[in-house]
C-alpha positions as CSV (number, residue, x, y, z in Angstrom):
1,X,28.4,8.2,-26.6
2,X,26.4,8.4,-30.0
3,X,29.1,6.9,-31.7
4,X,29.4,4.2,-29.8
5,X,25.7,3.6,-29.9
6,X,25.8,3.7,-34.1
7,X,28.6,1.5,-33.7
8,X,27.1,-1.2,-31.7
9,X,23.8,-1.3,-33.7
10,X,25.2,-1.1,-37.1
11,X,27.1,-4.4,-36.0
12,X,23.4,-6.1,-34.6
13,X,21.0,-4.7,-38.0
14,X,22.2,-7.6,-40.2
15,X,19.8,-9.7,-38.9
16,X,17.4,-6.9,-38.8
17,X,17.9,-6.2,-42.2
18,X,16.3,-8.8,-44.0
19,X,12.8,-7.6,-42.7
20,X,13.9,-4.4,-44.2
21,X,15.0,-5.1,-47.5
22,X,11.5,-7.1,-48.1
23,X,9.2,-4.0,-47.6
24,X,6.8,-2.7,-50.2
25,X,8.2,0.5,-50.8
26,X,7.0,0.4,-54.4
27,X,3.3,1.0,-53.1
28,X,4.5,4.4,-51.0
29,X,4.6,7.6,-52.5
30,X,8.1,9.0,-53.5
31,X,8.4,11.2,-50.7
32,X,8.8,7.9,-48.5
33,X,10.8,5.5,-51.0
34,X,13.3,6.2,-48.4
35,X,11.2,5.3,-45.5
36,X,13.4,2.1,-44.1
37,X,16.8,4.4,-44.0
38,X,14.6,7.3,-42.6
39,X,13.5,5.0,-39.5
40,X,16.6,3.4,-39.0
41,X,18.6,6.9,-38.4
42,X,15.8,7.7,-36.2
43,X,16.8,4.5,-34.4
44,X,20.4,5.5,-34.2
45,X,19.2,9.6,-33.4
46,X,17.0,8.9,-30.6
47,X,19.3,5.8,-28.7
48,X,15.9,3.5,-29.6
49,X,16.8,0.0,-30.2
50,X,14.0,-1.2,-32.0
51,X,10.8,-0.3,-34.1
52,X,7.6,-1.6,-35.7
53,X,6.0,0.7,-38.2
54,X,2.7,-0.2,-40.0
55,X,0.6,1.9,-42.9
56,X,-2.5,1.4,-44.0
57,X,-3.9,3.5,-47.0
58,X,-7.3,2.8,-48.9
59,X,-7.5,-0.5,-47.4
60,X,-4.5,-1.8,-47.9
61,X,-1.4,-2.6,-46.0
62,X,1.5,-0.9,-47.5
63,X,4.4,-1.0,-45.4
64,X,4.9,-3.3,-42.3
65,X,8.4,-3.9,-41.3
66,X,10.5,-4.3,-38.3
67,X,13.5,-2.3,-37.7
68,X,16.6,-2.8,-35.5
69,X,16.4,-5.0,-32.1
70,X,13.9,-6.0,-29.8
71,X,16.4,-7.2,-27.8
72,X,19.6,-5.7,-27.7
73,X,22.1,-8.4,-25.5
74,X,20.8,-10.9,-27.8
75,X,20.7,-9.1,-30.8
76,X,17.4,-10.3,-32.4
77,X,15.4,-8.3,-34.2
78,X,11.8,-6.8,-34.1
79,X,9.4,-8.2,-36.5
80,X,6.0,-6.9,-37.5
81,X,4.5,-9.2,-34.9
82,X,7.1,-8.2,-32.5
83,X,4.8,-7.4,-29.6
84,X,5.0,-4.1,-27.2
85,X,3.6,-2.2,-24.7
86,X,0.9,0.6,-26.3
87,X,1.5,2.5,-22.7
88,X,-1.6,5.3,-23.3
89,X,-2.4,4.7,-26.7
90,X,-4.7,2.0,-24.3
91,X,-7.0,4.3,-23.8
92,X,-8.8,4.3,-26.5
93,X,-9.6,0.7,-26.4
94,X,-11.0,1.7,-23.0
95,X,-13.0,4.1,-24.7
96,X,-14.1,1.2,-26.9
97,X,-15.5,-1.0,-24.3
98,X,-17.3,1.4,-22.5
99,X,-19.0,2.8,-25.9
100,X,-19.9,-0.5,-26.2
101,X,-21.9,-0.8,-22.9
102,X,-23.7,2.4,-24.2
103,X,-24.7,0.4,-27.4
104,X,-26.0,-2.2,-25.2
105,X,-27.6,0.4,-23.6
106,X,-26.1,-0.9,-20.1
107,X,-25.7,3.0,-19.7
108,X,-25.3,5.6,-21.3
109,X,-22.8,8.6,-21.8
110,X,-23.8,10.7,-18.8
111,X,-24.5,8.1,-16.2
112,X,-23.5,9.1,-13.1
113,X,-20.2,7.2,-12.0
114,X,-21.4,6.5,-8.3
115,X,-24.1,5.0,-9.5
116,X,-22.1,2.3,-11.0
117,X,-19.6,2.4,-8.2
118,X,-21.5,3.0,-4.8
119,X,-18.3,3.2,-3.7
120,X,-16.7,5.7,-5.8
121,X,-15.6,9.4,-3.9
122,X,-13.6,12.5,-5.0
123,X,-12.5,15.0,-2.4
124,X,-15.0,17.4,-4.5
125,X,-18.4,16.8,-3.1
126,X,-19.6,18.1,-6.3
127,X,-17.6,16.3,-8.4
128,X,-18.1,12.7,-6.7
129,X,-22.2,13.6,-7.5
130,X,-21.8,14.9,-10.8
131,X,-18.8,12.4,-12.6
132,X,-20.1,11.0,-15.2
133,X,-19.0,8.6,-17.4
134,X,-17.9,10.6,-20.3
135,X,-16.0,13.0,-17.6
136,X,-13.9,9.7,-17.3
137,X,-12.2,9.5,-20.1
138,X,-11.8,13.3,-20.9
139,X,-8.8,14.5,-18.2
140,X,-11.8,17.2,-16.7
141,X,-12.3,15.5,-13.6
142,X,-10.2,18.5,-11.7
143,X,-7.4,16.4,-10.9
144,X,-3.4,17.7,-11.3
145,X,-2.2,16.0,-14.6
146,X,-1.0,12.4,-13.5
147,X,-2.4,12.4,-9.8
148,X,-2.8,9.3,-8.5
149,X,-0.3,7.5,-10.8
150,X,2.0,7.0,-7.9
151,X,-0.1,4.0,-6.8
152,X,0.7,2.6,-10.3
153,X,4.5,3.2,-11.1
154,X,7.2,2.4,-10.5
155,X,6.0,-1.4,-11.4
156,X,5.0,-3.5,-9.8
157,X,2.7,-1.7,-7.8
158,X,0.8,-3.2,-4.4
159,X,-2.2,-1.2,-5.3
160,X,-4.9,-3.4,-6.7
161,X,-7.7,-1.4,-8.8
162,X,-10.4,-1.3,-6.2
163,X,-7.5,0.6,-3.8
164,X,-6.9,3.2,-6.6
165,X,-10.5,3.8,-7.0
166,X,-11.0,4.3,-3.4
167,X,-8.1,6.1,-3.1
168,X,-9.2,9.0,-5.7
169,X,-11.1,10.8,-2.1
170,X,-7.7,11.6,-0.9
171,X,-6.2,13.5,-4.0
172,X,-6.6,17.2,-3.7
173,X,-8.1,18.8,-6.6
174,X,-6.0,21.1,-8.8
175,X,-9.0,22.7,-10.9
176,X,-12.6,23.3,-10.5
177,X,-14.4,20.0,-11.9
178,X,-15.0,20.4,-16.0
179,X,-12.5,23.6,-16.4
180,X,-9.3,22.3,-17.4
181,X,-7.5,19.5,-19.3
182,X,-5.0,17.5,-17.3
183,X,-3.8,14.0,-18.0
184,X,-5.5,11.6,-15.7
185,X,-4.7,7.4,-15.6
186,X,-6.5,6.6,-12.4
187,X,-9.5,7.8,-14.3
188,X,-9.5,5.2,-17.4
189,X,-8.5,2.5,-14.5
190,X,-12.0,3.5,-13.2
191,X,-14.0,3.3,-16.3
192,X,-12.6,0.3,-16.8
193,X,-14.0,-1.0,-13.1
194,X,-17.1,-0.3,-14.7
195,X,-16.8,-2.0,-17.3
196,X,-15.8,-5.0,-15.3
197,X,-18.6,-4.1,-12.8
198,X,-21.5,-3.9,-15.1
199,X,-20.2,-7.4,-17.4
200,X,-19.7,-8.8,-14.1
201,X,-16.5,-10.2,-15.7
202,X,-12.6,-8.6,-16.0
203,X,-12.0,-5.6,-18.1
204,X,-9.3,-7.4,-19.9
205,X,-11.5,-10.5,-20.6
206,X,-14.2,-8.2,-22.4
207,X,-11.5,-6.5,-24.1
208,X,-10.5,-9.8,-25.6
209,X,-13.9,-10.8,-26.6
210,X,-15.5,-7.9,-27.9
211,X,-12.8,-6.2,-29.5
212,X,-9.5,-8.2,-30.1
213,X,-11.7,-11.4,-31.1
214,X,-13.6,-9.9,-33.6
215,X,-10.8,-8.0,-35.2
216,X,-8.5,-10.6,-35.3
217,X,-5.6,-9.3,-33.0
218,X,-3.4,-11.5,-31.1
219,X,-3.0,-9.1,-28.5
220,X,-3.6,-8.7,-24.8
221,X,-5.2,-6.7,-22.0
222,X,-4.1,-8.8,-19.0
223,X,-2.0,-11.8,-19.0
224,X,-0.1,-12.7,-22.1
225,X,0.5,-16.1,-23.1
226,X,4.4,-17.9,-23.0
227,X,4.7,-17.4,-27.0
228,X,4.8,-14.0,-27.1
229,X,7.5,-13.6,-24.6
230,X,9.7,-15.5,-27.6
231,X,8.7,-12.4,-29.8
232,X,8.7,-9.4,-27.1
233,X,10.3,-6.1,-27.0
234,X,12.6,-5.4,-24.0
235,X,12.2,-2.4,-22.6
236,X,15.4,0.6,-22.8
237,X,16.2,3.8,-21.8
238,X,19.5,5.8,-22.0
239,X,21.8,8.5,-20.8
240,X,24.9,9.6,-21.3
241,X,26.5,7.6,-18.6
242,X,25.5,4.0,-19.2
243,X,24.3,4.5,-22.7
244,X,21.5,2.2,-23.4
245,X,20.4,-0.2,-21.1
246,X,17.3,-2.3,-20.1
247,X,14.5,-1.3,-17.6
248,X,13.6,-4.4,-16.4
249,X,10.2,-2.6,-14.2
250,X,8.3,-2.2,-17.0
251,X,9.1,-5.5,-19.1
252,X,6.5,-6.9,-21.1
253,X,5.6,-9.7,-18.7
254,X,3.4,-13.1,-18.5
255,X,1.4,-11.0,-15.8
256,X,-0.9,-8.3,-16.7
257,X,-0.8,-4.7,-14.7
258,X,-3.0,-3.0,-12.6
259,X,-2.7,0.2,-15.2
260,X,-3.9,-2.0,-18.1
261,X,-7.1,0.0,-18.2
262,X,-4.8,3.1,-19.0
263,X,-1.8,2.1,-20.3
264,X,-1.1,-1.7,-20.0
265,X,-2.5,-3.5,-23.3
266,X,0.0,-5.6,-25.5
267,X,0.3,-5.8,-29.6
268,X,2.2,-5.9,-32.3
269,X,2.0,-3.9,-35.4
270,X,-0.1,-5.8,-37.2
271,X,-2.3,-6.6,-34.3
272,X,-2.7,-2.5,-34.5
273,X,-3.5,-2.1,-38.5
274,X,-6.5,-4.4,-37.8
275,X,-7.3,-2.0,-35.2
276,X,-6.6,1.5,-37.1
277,X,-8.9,0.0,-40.1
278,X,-11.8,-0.4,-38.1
279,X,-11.6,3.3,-37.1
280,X,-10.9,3.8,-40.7
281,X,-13.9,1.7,-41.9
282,X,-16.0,3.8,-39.2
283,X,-16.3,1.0,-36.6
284,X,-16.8,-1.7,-38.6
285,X,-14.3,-5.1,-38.3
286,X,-12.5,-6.2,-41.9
287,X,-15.5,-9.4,-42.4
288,X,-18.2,-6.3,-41.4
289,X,-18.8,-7.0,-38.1
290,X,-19.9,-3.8,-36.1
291,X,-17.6,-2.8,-33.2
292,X,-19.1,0.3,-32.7
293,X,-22.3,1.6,-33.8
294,X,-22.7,5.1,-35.8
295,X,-23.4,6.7,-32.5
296,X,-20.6,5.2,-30.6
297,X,-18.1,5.7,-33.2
298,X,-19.0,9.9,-33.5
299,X,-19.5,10.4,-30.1
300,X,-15.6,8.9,-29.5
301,X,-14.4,11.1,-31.8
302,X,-16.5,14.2,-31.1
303,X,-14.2,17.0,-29.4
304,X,-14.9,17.1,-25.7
305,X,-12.0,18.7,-24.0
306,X,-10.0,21.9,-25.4
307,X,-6.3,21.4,-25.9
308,X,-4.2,24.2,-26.5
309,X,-2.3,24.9,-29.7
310,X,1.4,26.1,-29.3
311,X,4.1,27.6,-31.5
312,X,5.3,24.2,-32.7
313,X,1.8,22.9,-33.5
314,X,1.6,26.0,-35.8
315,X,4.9,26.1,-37.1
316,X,5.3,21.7,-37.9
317,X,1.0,21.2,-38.9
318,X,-0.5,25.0,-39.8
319,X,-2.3,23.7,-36.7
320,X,-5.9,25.5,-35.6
321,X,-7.6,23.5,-33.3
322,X,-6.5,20.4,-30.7
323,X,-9.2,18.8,-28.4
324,X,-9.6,15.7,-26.6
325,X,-12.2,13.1,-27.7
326,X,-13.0,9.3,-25.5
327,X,-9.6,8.2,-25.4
328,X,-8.1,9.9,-28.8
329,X,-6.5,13.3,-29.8
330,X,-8.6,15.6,-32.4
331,X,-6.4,18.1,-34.5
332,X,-6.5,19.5,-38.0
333,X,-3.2,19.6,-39.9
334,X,-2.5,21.6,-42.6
335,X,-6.4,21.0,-42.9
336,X,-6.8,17.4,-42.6
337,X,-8.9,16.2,-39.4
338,X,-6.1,13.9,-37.6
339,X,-7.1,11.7,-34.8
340,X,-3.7,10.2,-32.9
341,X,-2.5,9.4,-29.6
342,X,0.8,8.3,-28.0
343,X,1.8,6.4,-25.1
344,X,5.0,6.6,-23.4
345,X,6.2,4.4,-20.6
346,X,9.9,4.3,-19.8
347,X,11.3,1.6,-22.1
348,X,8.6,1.9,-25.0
349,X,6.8,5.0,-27.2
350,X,4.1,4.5,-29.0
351,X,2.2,6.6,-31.4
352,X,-1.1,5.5,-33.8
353,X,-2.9,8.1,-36.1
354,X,-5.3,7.9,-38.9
355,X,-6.9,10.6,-41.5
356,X,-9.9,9.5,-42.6
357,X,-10.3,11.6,-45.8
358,X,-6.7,10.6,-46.6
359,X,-8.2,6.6,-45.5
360,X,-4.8,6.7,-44.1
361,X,-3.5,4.8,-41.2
362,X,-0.1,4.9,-39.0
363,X,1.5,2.8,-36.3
364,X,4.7,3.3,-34.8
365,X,6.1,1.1,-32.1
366,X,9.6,1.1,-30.6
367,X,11.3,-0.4,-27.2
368,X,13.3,3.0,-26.5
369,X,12.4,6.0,-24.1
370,X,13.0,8.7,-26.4
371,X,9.8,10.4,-28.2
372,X,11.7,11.5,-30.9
373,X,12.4,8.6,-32.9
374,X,8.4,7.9,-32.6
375,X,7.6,11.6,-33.7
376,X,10.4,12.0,-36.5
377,X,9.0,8.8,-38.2
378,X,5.2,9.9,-37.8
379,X,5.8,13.3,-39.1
380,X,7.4,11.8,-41.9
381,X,4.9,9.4,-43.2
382,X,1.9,11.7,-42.3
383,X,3.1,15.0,-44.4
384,X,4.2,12.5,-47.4
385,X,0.6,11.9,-47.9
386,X,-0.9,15.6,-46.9
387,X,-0.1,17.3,-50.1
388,X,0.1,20.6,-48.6
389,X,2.6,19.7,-46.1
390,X,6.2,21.5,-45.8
391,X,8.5,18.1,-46.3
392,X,11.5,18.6,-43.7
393,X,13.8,16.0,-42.7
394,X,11.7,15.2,-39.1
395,X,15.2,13.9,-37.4
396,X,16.8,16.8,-37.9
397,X,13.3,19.2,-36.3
398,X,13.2,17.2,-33.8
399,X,16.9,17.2,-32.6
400,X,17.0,20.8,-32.7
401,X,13.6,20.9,-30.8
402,X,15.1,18.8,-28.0
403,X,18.2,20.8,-28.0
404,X,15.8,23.8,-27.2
405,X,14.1,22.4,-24.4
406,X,17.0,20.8,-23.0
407,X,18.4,24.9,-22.6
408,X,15.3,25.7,-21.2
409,X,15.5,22.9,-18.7
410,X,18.4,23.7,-17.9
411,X,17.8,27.3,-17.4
412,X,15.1,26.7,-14.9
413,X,16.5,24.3,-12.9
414,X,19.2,24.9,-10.1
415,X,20.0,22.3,-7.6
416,X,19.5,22.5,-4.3
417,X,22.1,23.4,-1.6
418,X,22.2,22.7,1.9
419,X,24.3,22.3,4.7
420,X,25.0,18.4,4.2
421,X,23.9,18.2,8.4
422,X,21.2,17.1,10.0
423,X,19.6,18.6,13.8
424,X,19.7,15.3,15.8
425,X,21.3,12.0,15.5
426,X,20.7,10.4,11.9
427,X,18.9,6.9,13.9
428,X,16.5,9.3,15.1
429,X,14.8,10.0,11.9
430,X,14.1,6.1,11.6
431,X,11.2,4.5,12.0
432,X,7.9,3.1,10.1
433,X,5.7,5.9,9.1
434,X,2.1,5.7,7.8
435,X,0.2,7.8,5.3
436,X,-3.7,7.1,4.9
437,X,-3.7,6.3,1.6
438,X,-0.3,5.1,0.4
439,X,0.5,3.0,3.1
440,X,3.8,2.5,4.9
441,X,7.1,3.9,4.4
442,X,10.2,2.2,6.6
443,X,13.3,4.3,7.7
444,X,15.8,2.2,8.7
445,X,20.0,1.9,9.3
446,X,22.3,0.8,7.5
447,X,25.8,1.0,8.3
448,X,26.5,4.8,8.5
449,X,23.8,5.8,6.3
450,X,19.5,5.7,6.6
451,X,17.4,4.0,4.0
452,X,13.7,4.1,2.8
453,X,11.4,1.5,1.3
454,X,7.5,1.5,0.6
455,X,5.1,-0.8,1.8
456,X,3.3,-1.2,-1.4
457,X,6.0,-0.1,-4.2
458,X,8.9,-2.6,-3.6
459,X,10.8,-1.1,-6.1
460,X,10.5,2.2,-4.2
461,X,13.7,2.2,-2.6
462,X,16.2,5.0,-1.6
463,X,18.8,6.1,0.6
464,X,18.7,9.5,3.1
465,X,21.3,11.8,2.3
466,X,21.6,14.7,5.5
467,X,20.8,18.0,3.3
468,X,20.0,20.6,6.3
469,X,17.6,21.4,10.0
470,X,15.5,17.8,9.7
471,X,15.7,17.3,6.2
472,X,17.3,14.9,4.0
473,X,17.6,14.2,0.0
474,X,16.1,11.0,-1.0
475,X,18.5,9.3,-3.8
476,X,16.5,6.7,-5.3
477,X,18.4,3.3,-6.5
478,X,16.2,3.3,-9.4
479,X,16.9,6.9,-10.7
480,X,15.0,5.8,-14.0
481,X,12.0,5.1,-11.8
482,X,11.7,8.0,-9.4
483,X,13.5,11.8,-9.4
484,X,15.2,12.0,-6.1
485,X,12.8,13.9,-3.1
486,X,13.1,16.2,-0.3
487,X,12.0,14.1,2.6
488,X,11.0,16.7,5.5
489,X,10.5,15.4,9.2
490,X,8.0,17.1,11.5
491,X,9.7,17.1,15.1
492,X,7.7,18.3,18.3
493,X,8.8,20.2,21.1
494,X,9.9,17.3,22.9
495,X,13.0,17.0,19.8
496,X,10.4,13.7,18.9
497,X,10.0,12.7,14.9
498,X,6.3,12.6,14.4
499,X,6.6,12.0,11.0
500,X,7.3,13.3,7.5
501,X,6.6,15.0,4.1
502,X,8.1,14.3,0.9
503,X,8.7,17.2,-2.0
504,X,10.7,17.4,-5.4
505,X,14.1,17.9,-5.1
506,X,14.0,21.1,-6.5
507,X,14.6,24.7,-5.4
508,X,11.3,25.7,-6.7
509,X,8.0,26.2,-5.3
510,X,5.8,23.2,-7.3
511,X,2.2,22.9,-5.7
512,X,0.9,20.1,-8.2
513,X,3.5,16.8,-7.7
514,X,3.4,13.0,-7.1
515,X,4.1,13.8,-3.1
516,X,1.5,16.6,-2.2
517,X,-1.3,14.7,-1.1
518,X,0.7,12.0,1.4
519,X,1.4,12.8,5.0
520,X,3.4,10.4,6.7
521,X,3.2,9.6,10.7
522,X,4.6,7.3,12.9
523,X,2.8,4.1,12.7
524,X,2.0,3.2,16.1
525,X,0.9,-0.3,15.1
């Protein structure tokens, strides 16, 4: 299946090329003279179609090229303003517009959320008195890591942002409030409610006019204009079946998402050097404009969540510490303070860095849904320009690291087996079915077989497969958008369905998962 990818590609890059051939290589150091080769194998390696990569170093631009396709049917290739979803690497523009509240001294970093939002309520009592705004944007709020998210994808979701807020009372807590790290999205969605609350305008319209504006970015919170759907990235993924091929869910579209907050901004790599210099020129726009003040810009990038360092952190960067700031990651490598994130969305990785005392920046955008084309190319640009850095080929570490965890996968994970039968007739188990916070689910017939769809998630759609006593598997159409589920059906003495539970198809015991707070019954309505 490789081959035929390299095949197919290598007959599209012509077109691509051009971009390539016209790149200032002479201003990069020698370790990267072979930077446009280096990202194109990555391309082919990790089954990515497409790639924007940016550097800035002592003010100046010195690479900014487009590599391979941004659409793959039509073969046309990604340009530096070839524009993409940043997916998390959002978040720190989120960060951005809050700090900027605190400048205006609208709040300030410890202002209690429900005082912003009367209406705001975690399950904790403690922790719906005590958020605070800084708690948003750290991942301490005591949620699992990425509860809540399944009121935003699969896309397009029926949840607007005043549901998911609301909602946030119904997720059970996985931590104490403040004692662990764990990824959180519905909590940027709420900062940036307050954002919208306290402007008394859209998150995505302040974006655009306090940060995009002044920096010069054609780029977009909400709702992009027609143009840049000429220039976009479609979105792929692949497996080994049907090699590469689009996910049309999460398609840059002319309609903004409810995530955007989190994960939903638009730009291009050289919408994103604009923004990696101000962070570069400490919060200050290219024409000198403050962004951020002094305060703003340290407090962002002041450590406020521990992150674990493991083996490979140790091994790749000589890593020591790794902590979460507002909306970026903190790290030292090989004793240079690195402040990155990524963003990864089915159909596009992201990944921007910066070292200030190397007044280096990095962007790296692509269109696939494999993270090691992004890292491989990162790696290799950042440890060209750390001078005690081991130089590796970065394609080849990162194969053999996704071979490992592959085994280990692997190794762990068993499927299921059941009897392939069902306790009562399979018509029984239909029905409309109700859960307080995620709405309704519909069980229905068709032909010899059940089906499921959700209320709010349209593209949320399945079919029952009998697996044993009242259970069934859940196979998903979109298997790129959902793993397949247990569905579990509560029966009552009376042989009556009263309703249901979904789980992870899996044989073991997981107690933090997209399911566990959702508990279907029959809607009565």
């Amino acid at each position: 299946m490789r081959r035929l990818f390299l095949t197919g590609l290598c007959a599209t890059l012509i077109a691509a090329q051009a971009a390539a051939d016209t790149q200032p290589v002479n201003q990069l150091p020698s370790d990267l003279k072979t930077l446009p080769d280096t990202i194109d194998r990555a391309l082919s390696e990790f089954y990515t179609p497409g790639m924007s990569v940016g550097i800035v170093k002592d003010g100046k631009v010195v690479y900014l090229a487009g590599h391979g396709l941004r659409d793959k049917e039509q073969g046309l290739p990604v340009t530096p303003d070839t524009w993409f979803r940043l997916a998390s690497v959002s978040k720190a523009f989120t960060a951005t517009t809050v700090a900027q509240l605190v400048d205006e001294e609208k709040l300030n970093w410890h202002t209690k959320v429900e005082d912003v939002l009367p209406g705001f309520r975690m399950a904790d009592p403690f922790a719906s008195r005590e958020m605070d705004i800084t708690d948003l944007l750290t991942h301490r709020s005591g949620l699992g890591s990425g509860a809540g998210d399944s009121m935003l994808w699969p896309e397009p979701s029926g949840f607007s942002r005043q549901d998911i807020v609301h909602n946030l009372r119904f997720l059970t807590p996985q931590y104490s409030f403040r004692s662990e790290y764990a990824y959180s999205n519905v909590m940027y969605i709420t900062a940036g409610e307050i954002v919208a609350h306290l402007t008394e305008d859209s998150w995505e319209s302040r974006l655009q006019n306090r940060v995009f504006a002044p920096l010069g970015m054609d780029c977009f919170g909400g709702d992009v204009p027609g143009y840049v759907l000429e220039n976009r990235a479609i979105s792929y993924g692949h497996n080994d079946e049907r090699g590469i091929y689009p996910i049309p869910r999460n398609q840059l579209a002319e309609k903004g998402i409810v995530s955007a907050a989190a994960g939903g901004i638009s730009c291009n790599a050289t919408g994103m050097l604009k923004w990696v210099q101000m962070w570069l020129d400490e919060g200050k726009s290219a024409g000198g404009e403050t962004i951020l003040s002094e305060d703003a810009y340290n407090t962002i990038l002041t450590p406020q969540t521990l992150l674990s360092v493991d083996d490979t952190d140790e091994e790749w960067d000589h890593m020591h510490f790794k902590a979460y700031g507002l909306g970026w990651r903190l790290m030292d490598i090989f004793g240079h303070k690195v402040i990155s994130h990524t963003g990864t969305l089915s159909g596009y990785q992201t990944y921007v860095a910066f070292v200030p005392d190397q007044q280096l920046g990095v962007v790296v955008l692509n269109n696939g849904s494999n993270y090691g084309a992004r890292g491989a190319v990162m790696q290799t640009i950042l440890k060209a320009y750390l001078p005690e850095s081991d130089k590796r080929n970065w394609i080849d570490e990162y194969r053999a690291y996704q071979d490992k965890q592959e085994e280990k996968y692997l190794a762990r994970h068993t499927t299921p087996s059941g009897s392939g039968e069902v306790l009562l007739p399979q018509n029984t188990y239909a029905g409309q079915f109700s859960d307080e916070w995620f709405g309704l689910m519909t069980v229905y017939p068709e032909g010899d077989t059940l089906r499921i769809k959700s209320d709010k998630m349209p593209t949320l759609t399945g079919r029952l497969e009998p697996f044993e006593d009242h259970t069934f598997v859940i196979r998903w159409d979109n298997q790129n958008a959902a793993s397949d589920a247990f569905i579990r059906y509560q029966v009552n003495v009376k042989r009556e369905v009263t309703g249901f539970t979904l789980y992870p198809f899996t044989e073991r015991e997981i107690t933090n998962h997209e399911w566990r707070d959702m508990v279907f019954t029959v809607d009565k309505e």
